[in-house]
N, C-alpha and C positions, 0 to 999 in steps of 0.2 A: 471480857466481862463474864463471871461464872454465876448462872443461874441460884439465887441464892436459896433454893430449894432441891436442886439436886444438879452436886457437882460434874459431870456427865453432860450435861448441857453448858454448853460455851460458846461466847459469840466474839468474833475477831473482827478488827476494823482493818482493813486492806488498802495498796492505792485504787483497788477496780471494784469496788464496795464493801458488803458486809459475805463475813461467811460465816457459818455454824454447825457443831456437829452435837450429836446427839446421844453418842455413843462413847464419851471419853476422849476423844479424837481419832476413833478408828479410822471414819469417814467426814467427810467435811461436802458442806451444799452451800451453794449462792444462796443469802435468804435475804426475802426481804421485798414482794411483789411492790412494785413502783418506788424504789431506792435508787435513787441515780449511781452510777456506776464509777465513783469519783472517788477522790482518797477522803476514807475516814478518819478523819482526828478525835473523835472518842466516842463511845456507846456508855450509855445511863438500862437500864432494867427497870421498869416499876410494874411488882406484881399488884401491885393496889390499883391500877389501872390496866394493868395487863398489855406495854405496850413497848415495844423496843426505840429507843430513840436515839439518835448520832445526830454529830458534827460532822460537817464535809468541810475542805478546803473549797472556799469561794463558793459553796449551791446553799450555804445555811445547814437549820434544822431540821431534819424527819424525824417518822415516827412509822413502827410498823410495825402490824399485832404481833401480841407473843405467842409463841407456842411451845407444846411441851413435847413434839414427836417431830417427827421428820415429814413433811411436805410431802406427798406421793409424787411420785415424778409422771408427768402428765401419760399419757398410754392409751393404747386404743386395744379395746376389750374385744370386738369384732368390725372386720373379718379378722379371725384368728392367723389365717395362713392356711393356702394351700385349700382353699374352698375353693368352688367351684359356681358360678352362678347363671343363670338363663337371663338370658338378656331379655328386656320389659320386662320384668316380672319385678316385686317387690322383695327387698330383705332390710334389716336393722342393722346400722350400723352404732358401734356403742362406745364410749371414752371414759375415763375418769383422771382427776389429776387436774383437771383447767377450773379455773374460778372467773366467772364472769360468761361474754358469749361469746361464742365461736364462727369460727368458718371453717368448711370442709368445702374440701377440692378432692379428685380425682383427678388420677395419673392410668392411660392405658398401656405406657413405654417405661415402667423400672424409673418413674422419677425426672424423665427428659422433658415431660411437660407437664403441663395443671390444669386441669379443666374444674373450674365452679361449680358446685354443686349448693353448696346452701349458704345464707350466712345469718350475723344476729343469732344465732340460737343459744338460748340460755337452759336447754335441758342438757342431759346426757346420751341422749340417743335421738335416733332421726331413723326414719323411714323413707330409703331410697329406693326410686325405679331404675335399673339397673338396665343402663344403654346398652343397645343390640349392639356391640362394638365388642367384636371377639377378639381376646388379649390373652396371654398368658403370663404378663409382670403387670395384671392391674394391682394398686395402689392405693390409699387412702389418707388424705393429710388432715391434719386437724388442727385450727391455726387458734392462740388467744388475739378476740380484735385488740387486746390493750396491749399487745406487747409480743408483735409477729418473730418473736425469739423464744417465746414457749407456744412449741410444737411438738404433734408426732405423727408418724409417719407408719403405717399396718406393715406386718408382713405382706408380700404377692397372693393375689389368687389372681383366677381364670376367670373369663366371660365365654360360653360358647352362646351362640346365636337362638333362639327359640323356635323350634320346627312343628312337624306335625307331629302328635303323639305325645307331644313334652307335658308331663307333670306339671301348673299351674300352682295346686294350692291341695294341700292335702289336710283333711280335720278330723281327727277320733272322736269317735262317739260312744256311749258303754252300753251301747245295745249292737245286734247286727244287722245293719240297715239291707236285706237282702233285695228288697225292691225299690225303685226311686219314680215317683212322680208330680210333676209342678202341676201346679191348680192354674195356671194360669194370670196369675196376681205375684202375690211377692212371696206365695209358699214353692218349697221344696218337703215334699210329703215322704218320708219311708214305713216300710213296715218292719215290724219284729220278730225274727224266725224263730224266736224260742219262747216269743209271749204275744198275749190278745191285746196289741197295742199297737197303734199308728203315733207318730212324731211327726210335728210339723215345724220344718226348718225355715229360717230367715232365708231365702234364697241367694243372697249378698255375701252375708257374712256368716251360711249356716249355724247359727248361734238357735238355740231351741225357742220356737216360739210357744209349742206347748206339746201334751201329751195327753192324749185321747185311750179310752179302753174302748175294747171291740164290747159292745153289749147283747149279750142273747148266748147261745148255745152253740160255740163256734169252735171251742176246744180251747188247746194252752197254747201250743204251739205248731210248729213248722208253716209258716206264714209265707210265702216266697213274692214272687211279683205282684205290682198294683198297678193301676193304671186309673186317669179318672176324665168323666166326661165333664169336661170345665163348663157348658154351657148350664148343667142341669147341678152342678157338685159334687152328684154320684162319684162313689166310688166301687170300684171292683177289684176284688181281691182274691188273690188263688191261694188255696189253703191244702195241703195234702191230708191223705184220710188215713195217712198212717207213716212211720218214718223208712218203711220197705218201698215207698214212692207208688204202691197202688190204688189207681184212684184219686180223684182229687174235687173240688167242691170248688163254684166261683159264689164269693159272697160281696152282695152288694150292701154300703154302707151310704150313710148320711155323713157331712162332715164331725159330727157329733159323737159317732161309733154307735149308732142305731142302725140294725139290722133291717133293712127293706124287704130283701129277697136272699134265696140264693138257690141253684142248682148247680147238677151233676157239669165238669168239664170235661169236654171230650176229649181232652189227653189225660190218657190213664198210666202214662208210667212217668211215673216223678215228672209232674206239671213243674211247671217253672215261668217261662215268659208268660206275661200276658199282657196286650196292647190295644186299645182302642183305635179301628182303622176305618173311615167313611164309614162309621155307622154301624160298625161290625168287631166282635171282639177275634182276635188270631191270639191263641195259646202255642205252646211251646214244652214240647217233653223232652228232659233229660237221655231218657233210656229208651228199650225199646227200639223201636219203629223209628223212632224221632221224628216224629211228622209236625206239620204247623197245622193246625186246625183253624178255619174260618166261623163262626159260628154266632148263634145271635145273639145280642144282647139284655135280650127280653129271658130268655129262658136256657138259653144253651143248645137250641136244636143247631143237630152239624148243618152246614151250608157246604164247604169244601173242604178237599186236606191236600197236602203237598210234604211230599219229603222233605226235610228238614236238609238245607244245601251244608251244616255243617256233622259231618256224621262221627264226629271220636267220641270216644270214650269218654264219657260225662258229661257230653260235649255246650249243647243247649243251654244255654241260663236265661238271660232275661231282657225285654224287648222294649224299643222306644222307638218313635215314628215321629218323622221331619213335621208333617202337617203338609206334604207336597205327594211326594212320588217314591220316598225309599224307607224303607223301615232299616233298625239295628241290631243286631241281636249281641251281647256279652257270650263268650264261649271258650271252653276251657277243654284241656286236654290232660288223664290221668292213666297212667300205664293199667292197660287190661290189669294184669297180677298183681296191681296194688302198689302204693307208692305215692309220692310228692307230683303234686302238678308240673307240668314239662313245658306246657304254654298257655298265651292266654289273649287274643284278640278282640275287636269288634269286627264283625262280617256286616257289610252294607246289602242289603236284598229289595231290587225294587217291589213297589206293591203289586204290580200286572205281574212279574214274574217272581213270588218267591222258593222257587225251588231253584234257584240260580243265585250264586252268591258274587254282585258283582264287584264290590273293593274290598279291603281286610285292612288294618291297622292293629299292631301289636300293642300289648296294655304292660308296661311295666316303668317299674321305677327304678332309684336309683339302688335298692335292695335286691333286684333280679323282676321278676313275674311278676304280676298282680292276680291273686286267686278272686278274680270277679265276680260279680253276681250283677245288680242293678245298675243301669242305665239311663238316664233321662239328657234330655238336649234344653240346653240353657239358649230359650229365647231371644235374650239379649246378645249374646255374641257368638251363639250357636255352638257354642264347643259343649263335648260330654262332660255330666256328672257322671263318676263310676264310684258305686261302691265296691267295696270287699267283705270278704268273709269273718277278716279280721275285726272290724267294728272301724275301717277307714271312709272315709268320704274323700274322690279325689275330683276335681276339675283339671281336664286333660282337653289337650287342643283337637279339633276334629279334624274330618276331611275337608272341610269348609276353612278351615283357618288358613290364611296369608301370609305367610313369614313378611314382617315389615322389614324394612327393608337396613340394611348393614349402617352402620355409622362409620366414617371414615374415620381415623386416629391419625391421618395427616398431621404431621407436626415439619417447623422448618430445621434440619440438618444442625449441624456441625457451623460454628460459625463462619460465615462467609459463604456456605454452601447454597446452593439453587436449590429452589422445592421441589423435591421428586416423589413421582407418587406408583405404586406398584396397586393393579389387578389384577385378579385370579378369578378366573371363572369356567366350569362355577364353581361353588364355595358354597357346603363340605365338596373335597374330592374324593371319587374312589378308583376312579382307572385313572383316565387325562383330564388335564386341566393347561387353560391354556393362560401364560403371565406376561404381563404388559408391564413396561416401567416406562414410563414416559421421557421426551427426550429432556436433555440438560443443556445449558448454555453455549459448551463448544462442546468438540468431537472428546471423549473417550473410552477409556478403557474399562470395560465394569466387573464387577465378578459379582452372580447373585449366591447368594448361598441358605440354606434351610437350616433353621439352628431350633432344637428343642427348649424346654423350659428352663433346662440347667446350664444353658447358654454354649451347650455344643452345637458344633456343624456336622450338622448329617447326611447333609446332602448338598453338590453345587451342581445345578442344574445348566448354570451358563456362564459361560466366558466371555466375552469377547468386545468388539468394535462397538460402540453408540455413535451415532453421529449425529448433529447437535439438531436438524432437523427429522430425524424419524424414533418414534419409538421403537425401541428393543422389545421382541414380540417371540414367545418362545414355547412349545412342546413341553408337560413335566407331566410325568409317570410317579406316584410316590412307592416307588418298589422297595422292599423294605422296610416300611418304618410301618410302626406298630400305628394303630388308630389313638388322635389325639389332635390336639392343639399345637401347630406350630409356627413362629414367624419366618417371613422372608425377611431378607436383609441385604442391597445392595451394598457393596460399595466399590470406591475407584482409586487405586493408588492407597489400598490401604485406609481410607476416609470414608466413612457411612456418607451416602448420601439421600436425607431427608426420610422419610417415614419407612417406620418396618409395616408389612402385612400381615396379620395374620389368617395360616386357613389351617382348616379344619380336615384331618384326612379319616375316613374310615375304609374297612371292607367289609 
């Protein structure tokens, strides 16, 4: 039957249903969502109704909307391929093409199993937490409930496991948040390094809850750390008295942006941290000397100083305290002669001692470095806020954070196969690591082998005897192989047997 508006559309009655092309008959498509799949003995057109309708041998009448393009063939928008994602942490996953709800499943083995993830959903996208199950052929399927025959199925990506350090949540903001402090409630406060302005952030969802101006004679800019006494609301802010970093001003604020007080700070070469510590404020200078100053909060007389434990080149930035025992400081590293930042840490300093730096964690993402500045510790689950220089806001896991713990991707074998399960520990590796494959029903012969993401073997770490009461327990070196994601893969007689592992190697 040829669309009697334009010859190019045409619909064919088949013995396994209706099909229709679009294009002349370049191409031809099954049409016809819930058309039983049975031979058609004739199609009708009515553009006055707008509805396709056959005859089937033995099922009756249908009917089914017209249309005038070609159906999208159902698809999955993201993951595109070849991402890479943290395990616990959140990403969107997105489809187009399916009419009605869905279900999504997850595959961590290239499609060998299905793990549920949602179902019923009638949007086009879904926001998944993404299982600490490190894989390198994870998957995504995307099923219609009316008809588990329109499906699709994503490109691979990766899972690596979420550690210490790892990126969390990154958000731009068009100011530069150079300092960071929580009021203790549901704000995340920054200040403006290049205007007389405070922002007060959603702490949740960093989304702006408002914007405040510094009020009184405070200058335009170079605004650096803030810090606030949550009991009273105060705030304290360091302001440099010039952009050569000499000298510098602590100004004390209302929530408001009313000027209470302020005085001279006693770091006079490009101030930078400043944190409220038992009662006492400790500032922080770039250059110079680089010393911590202890000093008071009433008026800024020194109290104590101490060399500053981290001493490079621009080194100093900006400071935040647990509420226990260890302050932090953001610290950055720039070639004497000039040039691109080279690194960028958090140094841990306890309070009795800060002229001793006693842990570090590196600050970067997956673009290289983070040029850092502010600091603050997220109450609720203790990990850093870090700004940058760029106008970023990141949540990065601390030293306090606990890697939870691995999900197995155990799945049963090859049919007929016994469940076999392989450990590695620990996991990431960087020298040994030691692999366990549990025993199997009778005695045999195993070979383990390392296979990358493009499903080469790279390495066979073991050969030999299983016997049906002991595990196979083995020494593995990963010499060689670049840092990355890779799985184990037993098998015996040429047959996988039961679940790949994956681990993570670096150096």
């Amino acid at each position: 039957e040829v669309h009697p508006d334009d010859e190019n559309i045409i619909f064919i009655g088949t013995d396994i249903g209706v099909f229709a092309t679009f294009d002349g008959g370049k191409s031809w498509v099954e049409y016809g969502k819930g058309l039983p799949r049975s031979p058609v003995l004739d199609i009708k057109l009515s553009t006055t109704f707008g509805v396709v309708r056959v005859g089937t041998h033995g099922r009756g009448i249908w009917e089914a909307p017209l249309v005038t393009s070609a159906p999208s063939a159902p698809s999955i928008t993201a993951p595109t391929g070849g991402d890479v994602f943290r395990g616990t942490l959140t990403t969107t996953l997105a489809w187009s093409g399916f009419s009605g709800r869905v279900r999504i499943e997850f595959s961590p083995n290239n499609g060998e199993q299905w793990i549920p993830v949602a179902s019923s959903i009638s949007a086009s996208a879904y926001r998944w937490k993404v299982p600490n199950m490190p894989t390198i052929l994870g998957r995504i399927r995307v099923t219609s409930e009316a008809d588990d025959q329109v499906f699709a199925v994503s490109r691979s990506f990766s899972i690596v496991p979420i550690e210490r350090g790892n990126v969390i949540t990154q958000t731009a903001v068009p100011w530069v948040p150079y300092g960071l402090a929580h009021d203790g409630r549901d704000g995340l406060w920054t200040t403006s390094f290049y205007e007389p302005k405070l922002y007060k952030l959603n702490a949740t969802t960093l989304t702006l809850i408002k914007s405040i101006n510094i009020r009184g004679n405070v200058g335009d800019s170079l605004f650096t750390d803030m810090t606030m006494d949550r009991s009273t609301g105060e705030i304290y802010l360091h302001r440099l008295n010039g952009s050569d970093g000499a000298g510098a001003v602590v100004i004390v604020l209302d929530t408001n942006g009313n000027v209470l007080r302020q005085f001279a700070s006693q770091a006079r070469n490009y101030a930078t941290g400043l944190e409220l510590v038992n009662g006492n404020l400790i500032a922080a200078e770039r250059d110079g000397l680089r010393r911590l100053y202890t000093m008071s909060k009433s008026d800024g007389s020194l109290i104590s100083q101490v060399f500053n434990p981290y001493q490079k080149n621009y080194g100093p930035r900006c400071l935040a305290y647990d509420g226990s025992t260890t302050m932090y400081q953001t610290s950055t590293t720039f070639p004497s002669a000039g040039g691109a930042l080279t690194e960028c840490f958090v140094i841990g300093m306890s309070t009795s001692n800060l002229s001793t730096e006693s842990r570090r964690q590196t600050l970067q993402n997956r673009d290289g470095v983070i040029n850092a500045r502010g600091i603050e510790i997220d109450p609720v689950d203790r990990n850093f806020w870090i700004s940058d220089f760029g106008g970023n806001i990141y949540k990065i896991t601390s030293f306090e954070f606990v890697p939870p713990p691995l999900v197995s991707n155990v799945e049963k074998g090859a049919e007929g196969a016994e469940r076999t399960t392989i450990s590695v520990a620990p996991n990431p590796v960087s020298s040994d690591a030691f692999v366990r494959v549990s025993p199997g029903e009778v005695d045999r012969a195993i070979v383990v082998d390392i296979v990358d993401g493009l499903g080469r073997v790279v390495a066979t770490p073991y050969r030999g005897i299983q016997y049906a009461t002991e595990e196979a327990a083995f020494r593995w070196t990963p010499h060689g192989l670049s840092p990355g994601a890779y799985n184990i893969v037993v098998t015996s007689n040429g047959r996988r047997l039961g679940a790949t592992s994956t681990v993570i190697v670096r150096h």
